[in-house]
C-alpha positions as a Markdown table, in Angstrom:
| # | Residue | x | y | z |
|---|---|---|---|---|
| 1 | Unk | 0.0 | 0.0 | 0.0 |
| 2 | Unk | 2.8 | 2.6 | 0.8 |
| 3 | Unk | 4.5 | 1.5 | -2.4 |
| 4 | Unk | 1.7 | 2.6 | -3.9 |
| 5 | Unk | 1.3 | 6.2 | -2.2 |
| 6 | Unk | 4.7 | 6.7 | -3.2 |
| 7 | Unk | 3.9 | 6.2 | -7.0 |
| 8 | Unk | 1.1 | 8.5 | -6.5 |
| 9 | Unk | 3.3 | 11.1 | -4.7 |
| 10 | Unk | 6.3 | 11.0 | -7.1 |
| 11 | Unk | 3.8 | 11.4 | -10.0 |
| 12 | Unk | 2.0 | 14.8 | -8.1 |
| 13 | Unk | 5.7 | 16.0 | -7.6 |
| 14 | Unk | 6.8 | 14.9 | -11.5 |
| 15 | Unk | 3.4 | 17.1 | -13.0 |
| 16 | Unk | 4.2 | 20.2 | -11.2 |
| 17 | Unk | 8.0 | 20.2 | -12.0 |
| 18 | Unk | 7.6 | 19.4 | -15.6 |
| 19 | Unk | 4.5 | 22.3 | -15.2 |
| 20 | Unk | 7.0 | 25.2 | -14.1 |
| 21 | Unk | 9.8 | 24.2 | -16.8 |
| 22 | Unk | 7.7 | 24.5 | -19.3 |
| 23 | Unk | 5.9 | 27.0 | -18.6 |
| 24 | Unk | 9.4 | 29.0 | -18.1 |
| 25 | Unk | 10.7 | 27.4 | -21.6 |
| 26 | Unk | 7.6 | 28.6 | -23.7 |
| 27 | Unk | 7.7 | 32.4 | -21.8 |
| 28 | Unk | 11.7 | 32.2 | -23.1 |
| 29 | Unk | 10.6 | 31.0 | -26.7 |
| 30 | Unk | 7.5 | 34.0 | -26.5 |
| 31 | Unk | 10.1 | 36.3 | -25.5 |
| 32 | Unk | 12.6 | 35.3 | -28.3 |
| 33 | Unk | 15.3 | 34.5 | -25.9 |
| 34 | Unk | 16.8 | 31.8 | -27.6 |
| 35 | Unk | 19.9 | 31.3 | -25.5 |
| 36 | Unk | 17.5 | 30.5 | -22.0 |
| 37 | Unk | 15.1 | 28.4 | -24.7 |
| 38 | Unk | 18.4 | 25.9 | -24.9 |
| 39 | Unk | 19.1 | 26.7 | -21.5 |
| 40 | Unk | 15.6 | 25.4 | -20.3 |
| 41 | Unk | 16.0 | 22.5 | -22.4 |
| 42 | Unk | 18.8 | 21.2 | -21.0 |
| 43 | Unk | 17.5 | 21.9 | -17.9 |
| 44 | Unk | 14.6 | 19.7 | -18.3 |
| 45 | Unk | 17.0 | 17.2 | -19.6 |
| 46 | Unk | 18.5 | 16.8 | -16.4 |
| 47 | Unk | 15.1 | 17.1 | -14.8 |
| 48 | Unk | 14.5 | 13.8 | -16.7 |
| 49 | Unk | 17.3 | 12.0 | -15.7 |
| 50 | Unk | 17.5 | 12.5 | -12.1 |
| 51 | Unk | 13.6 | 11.4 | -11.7 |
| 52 | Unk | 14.5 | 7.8 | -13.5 |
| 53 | Unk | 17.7 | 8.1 | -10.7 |
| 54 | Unk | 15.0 | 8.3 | -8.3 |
| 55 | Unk | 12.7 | 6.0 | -9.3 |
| 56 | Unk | 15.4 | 3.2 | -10.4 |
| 57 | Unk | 17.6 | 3.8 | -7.6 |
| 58 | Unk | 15.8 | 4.9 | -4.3 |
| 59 | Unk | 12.4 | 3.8 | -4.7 |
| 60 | Unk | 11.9 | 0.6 | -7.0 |
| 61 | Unk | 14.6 | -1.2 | -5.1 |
| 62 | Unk | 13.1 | -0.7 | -1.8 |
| 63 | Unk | 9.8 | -1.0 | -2.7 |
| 64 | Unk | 9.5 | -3.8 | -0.1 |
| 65 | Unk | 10.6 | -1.9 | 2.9 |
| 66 | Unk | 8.6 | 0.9 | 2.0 |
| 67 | Unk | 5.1 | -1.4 | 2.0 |
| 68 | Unk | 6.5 | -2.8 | 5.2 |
| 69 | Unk | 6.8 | 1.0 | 7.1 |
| 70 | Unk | 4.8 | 0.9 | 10.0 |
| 71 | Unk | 1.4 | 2.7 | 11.0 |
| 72 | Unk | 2.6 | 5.9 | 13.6 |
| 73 | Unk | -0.3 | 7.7 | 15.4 |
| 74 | Unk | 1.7 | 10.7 | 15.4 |
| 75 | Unk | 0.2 | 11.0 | 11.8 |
| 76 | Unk | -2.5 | 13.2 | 12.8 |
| 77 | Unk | -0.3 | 15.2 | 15.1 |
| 78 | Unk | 1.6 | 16.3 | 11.8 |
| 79 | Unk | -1.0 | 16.5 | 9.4 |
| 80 | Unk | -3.0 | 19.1 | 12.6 |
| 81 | Unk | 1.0 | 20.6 | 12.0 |
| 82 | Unk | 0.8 | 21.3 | 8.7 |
| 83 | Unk | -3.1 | 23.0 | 8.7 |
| 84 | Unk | -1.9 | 24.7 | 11.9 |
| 85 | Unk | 1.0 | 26.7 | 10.2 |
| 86 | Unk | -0.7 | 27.5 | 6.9 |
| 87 | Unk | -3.8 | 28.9 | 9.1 |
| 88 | Unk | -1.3 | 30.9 | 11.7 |
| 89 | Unk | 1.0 | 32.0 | 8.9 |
| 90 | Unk | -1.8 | 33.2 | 6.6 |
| 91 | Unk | -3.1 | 35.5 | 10.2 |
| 92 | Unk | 0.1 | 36.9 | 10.1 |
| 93 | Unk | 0.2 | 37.7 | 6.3 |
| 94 | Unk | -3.0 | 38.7 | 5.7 |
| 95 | Unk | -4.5 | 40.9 | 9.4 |
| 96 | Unk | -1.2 | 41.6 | 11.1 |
| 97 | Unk | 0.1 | 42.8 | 7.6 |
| 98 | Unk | 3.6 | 41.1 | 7.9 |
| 99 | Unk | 3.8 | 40.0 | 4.1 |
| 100 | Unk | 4.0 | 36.2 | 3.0 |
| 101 | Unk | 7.9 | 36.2 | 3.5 |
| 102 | Unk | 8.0 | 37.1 | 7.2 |
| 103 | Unk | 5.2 | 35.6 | 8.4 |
| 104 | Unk | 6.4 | 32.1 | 6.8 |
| 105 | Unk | 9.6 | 33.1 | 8.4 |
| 106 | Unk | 8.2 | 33.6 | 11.9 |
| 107 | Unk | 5.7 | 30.6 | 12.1 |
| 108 | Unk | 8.7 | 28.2 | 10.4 |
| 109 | Unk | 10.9 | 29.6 | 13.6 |
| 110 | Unk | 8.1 | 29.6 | 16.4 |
| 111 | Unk | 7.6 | 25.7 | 15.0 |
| 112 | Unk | 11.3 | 25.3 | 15.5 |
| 113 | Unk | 11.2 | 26.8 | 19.3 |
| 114 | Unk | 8.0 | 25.9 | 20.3 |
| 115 | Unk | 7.4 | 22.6 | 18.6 |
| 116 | Unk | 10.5 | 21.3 | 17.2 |
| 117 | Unk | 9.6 | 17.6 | 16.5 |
| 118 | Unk | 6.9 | 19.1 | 14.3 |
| 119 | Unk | 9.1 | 22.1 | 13.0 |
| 120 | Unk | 9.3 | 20.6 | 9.3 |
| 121 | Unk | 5.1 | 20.1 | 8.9 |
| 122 | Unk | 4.5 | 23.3 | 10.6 |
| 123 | Unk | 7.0 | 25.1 | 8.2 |
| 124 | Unk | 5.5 | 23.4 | 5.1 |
| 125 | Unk | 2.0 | 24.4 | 5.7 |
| 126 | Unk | 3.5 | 28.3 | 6.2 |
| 127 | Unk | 3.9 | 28.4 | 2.8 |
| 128 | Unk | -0.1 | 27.6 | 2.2 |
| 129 | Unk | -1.0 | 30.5 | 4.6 |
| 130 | Unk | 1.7 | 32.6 | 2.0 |
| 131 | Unk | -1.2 | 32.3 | -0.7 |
| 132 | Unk | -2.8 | 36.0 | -1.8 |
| 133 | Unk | -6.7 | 36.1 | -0.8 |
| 134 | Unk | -7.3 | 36.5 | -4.6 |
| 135 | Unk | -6.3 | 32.8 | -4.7 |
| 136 | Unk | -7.7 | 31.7 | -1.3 |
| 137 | Unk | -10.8 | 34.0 | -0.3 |
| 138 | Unk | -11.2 | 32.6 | 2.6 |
| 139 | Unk | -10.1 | 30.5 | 5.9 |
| 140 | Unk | -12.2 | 27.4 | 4.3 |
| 141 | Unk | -10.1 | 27.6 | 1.1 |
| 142 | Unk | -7.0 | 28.2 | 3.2 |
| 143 | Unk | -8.0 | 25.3 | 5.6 |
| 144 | Unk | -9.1 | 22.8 | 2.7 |
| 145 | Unk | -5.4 | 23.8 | 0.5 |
| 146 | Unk | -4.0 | 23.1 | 3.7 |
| 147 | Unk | -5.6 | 19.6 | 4.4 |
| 148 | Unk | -4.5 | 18.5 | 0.6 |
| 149 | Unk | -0.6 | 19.4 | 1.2 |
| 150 | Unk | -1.3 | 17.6 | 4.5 |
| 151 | Unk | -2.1 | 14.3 | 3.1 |
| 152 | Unk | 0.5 | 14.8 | 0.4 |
| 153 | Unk | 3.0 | 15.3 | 3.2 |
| 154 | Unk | 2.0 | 12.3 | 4.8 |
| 155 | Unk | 2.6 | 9.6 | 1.7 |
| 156 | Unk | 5.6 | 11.9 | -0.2 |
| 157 | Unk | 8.3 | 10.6 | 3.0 |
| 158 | Unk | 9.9 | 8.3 | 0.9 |
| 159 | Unk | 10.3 | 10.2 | -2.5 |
| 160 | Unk | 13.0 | 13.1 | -3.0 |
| 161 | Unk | 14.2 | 12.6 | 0.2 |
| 162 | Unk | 16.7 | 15.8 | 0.8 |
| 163 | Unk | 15.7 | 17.9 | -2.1 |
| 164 | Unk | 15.0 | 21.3 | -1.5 |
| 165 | Unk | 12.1 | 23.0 | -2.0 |
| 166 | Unk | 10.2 | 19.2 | -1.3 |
| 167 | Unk | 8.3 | 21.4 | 1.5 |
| 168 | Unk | 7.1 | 24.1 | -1.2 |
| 169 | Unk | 5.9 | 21.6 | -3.9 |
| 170 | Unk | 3.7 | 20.1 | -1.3 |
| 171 | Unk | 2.3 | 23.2 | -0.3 |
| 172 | Unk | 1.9 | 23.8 | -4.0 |
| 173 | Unk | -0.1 | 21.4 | -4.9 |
| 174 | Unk | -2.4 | 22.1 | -2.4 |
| 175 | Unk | -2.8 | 25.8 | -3.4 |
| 176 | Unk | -3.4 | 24.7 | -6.8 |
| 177 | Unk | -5.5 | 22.5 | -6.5 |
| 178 | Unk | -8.2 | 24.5 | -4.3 |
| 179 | Unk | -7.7 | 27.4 | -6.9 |
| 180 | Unk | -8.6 | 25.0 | -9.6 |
| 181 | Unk | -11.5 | 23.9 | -7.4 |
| 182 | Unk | -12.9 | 27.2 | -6.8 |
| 183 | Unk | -11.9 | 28.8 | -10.5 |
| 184 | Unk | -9.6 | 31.5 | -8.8 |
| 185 | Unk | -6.7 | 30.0 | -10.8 |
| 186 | Unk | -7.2 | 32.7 | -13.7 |
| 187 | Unk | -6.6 | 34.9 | -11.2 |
| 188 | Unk | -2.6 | 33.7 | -11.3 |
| 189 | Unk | -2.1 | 34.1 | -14.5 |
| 190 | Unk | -0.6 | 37.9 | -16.0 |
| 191 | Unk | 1.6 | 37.0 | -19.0 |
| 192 | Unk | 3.9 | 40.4 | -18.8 |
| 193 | Unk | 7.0 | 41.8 | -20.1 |
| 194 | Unk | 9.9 | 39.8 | -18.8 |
| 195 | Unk | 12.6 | 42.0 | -17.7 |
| 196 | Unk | 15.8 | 40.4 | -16.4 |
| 197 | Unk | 16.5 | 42.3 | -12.9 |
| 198 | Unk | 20.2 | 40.9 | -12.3 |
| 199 | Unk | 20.0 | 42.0 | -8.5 |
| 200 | Unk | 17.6 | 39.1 | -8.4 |
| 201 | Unk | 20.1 | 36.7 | -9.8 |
| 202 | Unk | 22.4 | 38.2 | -6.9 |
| 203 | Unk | 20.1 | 38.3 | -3.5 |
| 204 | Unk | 18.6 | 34.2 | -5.4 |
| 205 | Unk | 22.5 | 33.1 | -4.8 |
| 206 | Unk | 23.6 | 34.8 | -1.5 |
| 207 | Unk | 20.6 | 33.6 | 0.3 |
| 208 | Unk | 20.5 | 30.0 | -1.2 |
| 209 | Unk | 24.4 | 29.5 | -0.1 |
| 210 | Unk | 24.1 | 31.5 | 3.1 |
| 211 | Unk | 21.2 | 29.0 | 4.0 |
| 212 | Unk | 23.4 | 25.8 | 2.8 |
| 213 | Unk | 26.7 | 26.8 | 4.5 |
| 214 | Unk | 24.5 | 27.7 | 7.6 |
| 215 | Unk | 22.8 | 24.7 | 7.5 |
| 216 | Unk | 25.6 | 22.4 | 7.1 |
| 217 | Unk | 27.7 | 24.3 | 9.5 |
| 218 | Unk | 24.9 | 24.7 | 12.8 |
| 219 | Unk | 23.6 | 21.7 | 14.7 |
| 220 | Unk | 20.0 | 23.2 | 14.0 |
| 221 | Unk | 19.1 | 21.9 | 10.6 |
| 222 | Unk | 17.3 | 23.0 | 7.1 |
| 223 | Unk | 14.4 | 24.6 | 8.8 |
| 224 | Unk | 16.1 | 27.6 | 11.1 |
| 225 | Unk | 18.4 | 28.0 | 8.4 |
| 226 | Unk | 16.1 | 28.9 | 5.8 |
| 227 | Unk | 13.9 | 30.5 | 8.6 |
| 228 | Unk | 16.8 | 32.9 | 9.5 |
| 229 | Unk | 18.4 | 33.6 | 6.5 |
| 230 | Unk | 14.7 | 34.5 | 4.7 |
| 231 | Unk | 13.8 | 37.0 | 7.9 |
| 232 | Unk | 17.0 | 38.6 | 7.5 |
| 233 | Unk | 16.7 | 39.4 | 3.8 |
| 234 | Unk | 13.1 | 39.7 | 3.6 |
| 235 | Unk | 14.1 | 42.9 | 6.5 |
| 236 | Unk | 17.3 | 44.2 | 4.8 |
| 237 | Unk | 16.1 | 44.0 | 1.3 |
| 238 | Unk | 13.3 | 46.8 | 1.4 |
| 239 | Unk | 15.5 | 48.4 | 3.7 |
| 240 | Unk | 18.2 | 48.8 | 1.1 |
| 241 | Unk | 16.1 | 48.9 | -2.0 |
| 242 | Unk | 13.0 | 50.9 | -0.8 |
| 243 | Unk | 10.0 | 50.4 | -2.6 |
| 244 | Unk | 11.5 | 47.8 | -6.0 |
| 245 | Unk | 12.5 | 45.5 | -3.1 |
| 246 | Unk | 8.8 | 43.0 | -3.8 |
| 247 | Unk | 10.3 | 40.6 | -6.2 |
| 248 | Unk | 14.1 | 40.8 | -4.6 |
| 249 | Unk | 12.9 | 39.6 | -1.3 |
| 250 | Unk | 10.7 | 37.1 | -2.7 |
| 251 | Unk | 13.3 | 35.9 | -4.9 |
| 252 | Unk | 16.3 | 35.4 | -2.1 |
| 253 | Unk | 13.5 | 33.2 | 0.1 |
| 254 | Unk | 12.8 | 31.1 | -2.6 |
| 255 | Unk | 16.7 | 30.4 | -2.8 |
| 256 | Unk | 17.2 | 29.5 | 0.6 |
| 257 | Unk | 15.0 | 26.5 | -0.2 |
| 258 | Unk | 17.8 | 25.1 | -2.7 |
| 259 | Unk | 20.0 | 25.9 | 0.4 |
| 260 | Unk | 18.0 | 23.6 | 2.8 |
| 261 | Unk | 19.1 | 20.6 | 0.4 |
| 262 | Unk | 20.8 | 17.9 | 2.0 |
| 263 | Unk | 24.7 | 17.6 | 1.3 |
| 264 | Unk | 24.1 | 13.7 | -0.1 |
| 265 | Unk | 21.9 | 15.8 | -3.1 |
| 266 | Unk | 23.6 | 18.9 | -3.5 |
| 267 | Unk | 27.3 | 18.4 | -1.8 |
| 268 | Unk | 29.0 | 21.8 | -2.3 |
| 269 | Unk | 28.4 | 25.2 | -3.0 |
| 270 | Unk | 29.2 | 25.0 | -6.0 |
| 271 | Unk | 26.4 | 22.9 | -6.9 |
| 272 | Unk | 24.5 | 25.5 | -4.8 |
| 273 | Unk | 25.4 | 28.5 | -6.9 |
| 274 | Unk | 24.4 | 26.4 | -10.2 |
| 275 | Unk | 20.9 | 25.2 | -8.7 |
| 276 | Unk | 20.4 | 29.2 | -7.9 |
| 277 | Unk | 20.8 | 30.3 | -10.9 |
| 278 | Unk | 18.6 | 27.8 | -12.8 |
| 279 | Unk | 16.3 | 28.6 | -9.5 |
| 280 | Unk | 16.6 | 32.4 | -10.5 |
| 281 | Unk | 16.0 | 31.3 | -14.6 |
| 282 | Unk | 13.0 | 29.8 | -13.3 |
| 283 | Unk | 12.0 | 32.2 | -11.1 |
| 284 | Unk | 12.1 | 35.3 | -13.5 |
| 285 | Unk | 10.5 | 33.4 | -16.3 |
| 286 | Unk | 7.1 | 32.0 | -14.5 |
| 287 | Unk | 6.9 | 35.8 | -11.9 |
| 288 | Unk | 3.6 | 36.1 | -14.1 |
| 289 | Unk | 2.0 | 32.9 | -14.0 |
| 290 | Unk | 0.3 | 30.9 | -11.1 |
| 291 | Unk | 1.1 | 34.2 | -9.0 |
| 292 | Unk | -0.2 | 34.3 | -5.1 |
| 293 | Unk | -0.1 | 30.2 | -5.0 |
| 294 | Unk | 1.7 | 29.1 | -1.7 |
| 295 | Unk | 4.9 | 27.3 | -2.5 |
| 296 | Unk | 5.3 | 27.6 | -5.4 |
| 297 | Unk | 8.7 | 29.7 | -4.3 |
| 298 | Unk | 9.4 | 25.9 | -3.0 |
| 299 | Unk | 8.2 | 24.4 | -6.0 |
| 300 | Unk | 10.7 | 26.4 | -8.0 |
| 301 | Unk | 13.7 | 25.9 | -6.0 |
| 302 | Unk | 12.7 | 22.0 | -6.3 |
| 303 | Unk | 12.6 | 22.0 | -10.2 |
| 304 | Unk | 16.3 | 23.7 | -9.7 |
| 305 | Unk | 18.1 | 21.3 | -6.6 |
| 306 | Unk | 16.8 | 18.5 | -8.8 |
| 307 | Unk | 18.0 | 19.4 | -12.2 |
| 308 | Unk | 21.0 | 20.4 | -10.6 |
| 309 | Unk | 21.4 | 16.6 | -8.8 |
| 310 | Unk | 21.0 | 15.3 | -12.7 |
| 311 | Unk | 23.4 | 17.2 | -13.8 |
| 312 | Unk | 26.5 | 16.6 | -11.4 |
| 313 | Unk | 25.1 | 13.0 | -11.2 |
| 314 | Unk | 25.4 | 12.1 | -14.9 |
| 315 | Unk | 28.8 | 14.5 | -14.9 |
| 316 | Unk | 30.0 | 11.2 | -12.4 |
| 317 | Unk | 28.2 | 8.9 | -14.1 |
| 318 | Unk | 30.0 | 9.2 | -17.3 |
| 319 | Unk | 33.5 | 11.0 | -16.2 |
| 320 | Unk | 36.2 | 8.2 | -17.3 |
| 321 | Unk | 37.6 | 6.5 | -14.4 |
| 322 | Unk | 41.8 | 6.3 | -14.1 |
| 323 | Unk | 42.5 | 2.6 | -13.9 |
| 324 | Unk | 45.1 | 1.6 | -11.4 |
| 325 | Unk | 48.9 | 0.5 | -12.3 |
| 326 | Unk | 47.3 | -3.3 | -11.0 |
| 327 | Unk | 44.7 | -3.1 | -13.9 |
| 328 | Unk | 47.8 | -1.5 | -17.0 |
């Protein structure tokens, strides 16, 4: 049966990756950007290949260990986790005025201090509660998006383990869902102008490798690090850039999702500075489509940390190997 979810789960997470890329590839080919249309392609190429790594390597082969993974109780206790932050976070963003990036920042660290063994659901479902009231219109749509990224939560555990921006997709497809449902989903789309804002590029790659080296460097984990790191720009940026600070800040907290990878997927910085600027390609290429969804920051930074795998992965795969003097 738990094979079976994660089929189902890996399939969600497979339709809104491929969504984003190509959505981003046909905005470059609208725009007559040529160069980012090859770009993108190669990008999806990689896309490709590290999903058949994941299904051949880490979830076929174990598919009976995953059917043998026990019932936990505390299954309600997290899925309560993951409604409880979207519905907190959204408070914050929405009647205490903080803005979708601080509040998910606050709610991600009060989960972290207040209820740390439920600090990862609780900082997923604060990127539901990050959704515009154009897309959710109210607490029921909120509480029923949150719900959907709930149960997701619950059956994704053993696909994509360590990718960054897993938290985000989730939260996506909840959002997205519920604005399908309710036919607020025209209310995302704004094909615009794209204009190429290089600071962007910039605040994406500091904040996705401040979050990483933080990360992998403190004993407190992905959560606090992205937590921390998104407060801090999502302060400093307006502060410094006054009132064209909206998409900057945005943009540096979607890249310390790529930073909350785990070193066995992305295992330096370099690979960190790569994944941010495909995650900053993405970004500036889909800024007028599905706007106001929760997560889909995450989901972005999770079509870039796994491209990003693919690519160092097949660059091992098919590197020659020196032979020893044994084997001459």
């Amino acid at each position: 049966m738990y094979f079976n979810y994660a089929i189902l789960s890996l399939s969600i997470f497979c339709l809104i990756v491929f969504k984003l890329s190509i959505v981003s590839l046909m905005v470059s080919y609208q725009s007559g950007n040529w160069f980012f249309v090859v770009i993108k392609l190669i990008i999806i190429i990689f896309l490709c290949y590290e999903i058949a790594r994941e299904w051949l390597n880490n979830i076929l082969p174990k598919k009976n260990t995953i059917n043998r993974t026990a019932y936990d109780r505390s299954f309600l206790s997290v899925f309560i986790a993951v409604v409880g932050g979207a519905m907190l976070t959204s408070v914050l963003n929405h009647f205490v005025n903080l803005g979708p990036v601080v509040a998910s920042c606050i709610v991600g660290l009060i989960g972290v201090v207040v209820l740390k063994k439920y600090q990862i659901p609780i900082y997923c479902g604060s990127f539901v509660g990050m959704a515009s009231l154009g897309v959710l219109t109210n607490y029921w749509s909120i509480l029923l998006a949150a719900g959907f990224s709930g149960l997701l939560f619950l059956i994704a555990g053993n696909v994509f383990i360590g990718f960054g921006g897993k938290l985000g997709a989730i939260a996506y497809f909840g959002t997205f869902l519920v604005a399908v449902m309710t036919g607020s989903i025209s209310e995302t789309l704004h094909p615009n102008l794209i204009l190429i804002d290089y600071r962007l590029f910039l605040y994406f790659i500091l904040a996705a490798v401040a979050t990483y080296v933080f990360n992998k460097k403190s004993i407190y984990g992905a959560v606090p690090s992205s937590a921390l790191v998104g407060l801090l720009f999502g302060l400093l940026i307006p502060f410094i850039h006054g009132g064209s600070s909206g998409s900057l800040t945005v943009g540096a907290f979607c890249g310390t999702f790529i930073g909350m990878s785990a070193t066995n997927r992305l295992k330096s910085v370099w690979h960190i500075i790569l994944a941010g600027i495909i995650g900053s390609l993405i970004f500036t290429y889909t800024q007028h489509y599905f706007i106001g969804l929760g997560g889909k920051l995450g989901a972005m930074a999770f079509v870039a940390s796994i491209s990003t795998s693919g690519f160092f992965d097949f660059w091992r795969n098919k590197r020659p190997r020196n032979k020893g003097l044994s084997e001459r």
